[in-house]
N, C-alpha and C positions, 0 to 999 in steps of 0.2 A: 841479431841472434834469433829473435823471437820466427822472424820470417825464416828463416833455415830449419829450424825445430819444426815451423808449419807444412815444409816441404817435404821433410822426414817422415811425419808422422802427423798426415792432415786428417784423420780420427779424431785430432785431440781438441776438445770444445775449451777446455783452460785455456789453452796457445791464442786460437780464435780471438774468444773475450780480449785477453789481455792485447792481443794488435789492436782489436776496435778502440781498446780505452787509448793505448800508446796513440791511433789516429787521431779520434776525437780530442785528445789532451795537448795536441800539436795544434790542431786549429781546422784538420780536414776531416770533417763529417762525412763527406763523399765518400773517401778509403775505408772509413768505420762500417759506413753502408752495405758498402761492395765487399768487406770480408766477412761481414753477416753472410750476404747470399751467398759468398763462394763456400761456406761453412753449411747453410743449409744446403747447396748443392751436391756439394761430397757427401753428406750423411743418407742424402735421400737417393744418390746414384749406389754407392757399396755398399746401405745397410737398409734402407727404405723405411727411415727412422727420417722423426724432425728434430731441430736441436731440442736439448733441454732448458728448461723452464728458466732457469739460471741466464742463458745464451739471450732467450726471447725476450724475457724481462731487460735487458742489457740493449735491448734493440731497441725495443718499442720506449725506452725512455732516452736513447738517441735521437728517436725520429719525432717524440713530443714535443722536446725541449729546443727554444728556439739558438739558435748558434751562439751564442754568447755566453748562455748557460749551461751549453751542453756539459761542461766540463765537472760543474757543481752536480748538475742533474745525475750524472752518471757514477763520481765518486758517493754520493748521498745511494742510490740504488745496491749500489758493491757494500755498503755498509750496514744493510738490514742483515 
């Protein structure tokens, strides 16, 4: 569902976040990665905007935490 909503309406940086967590939370960091950049791509192609602060913070504690934590890492970040 989440991925259908993304193709609807790829504006939307909630949808984004929430597939990286849904990836990350599955065990594939990679997919979490690659919906970050596909998320900064569309905002920077139609609106020449970066994500929000929200999005980026959500990334960069993806990309810190090593794979085993990512999961803790990223629900503890969603909760500030």
């Amino acid at each position: 569902m989440g991925r259908r909503l993304n193709q609807e309406e790829p504006l939307r940086e909630d949808v984004h976040r929430l597939l990286m967590l849904a990836y990350a939370h599955s065990g594939n960091r990679a997919k979490a990665v690659a919906q970050y950049r596909q998320c900064e791509h569309i905002l920077d192609k139609e609106l020449g905007v970066a994500p929000m602060p929200e999005t980026q913070e959500l990334h960069l504690q993806l990309m810190r935490s090593p794979p085993r934590e990512t999961t803790a890492a990223l629900t503890d970040a969603l909760s500030r």
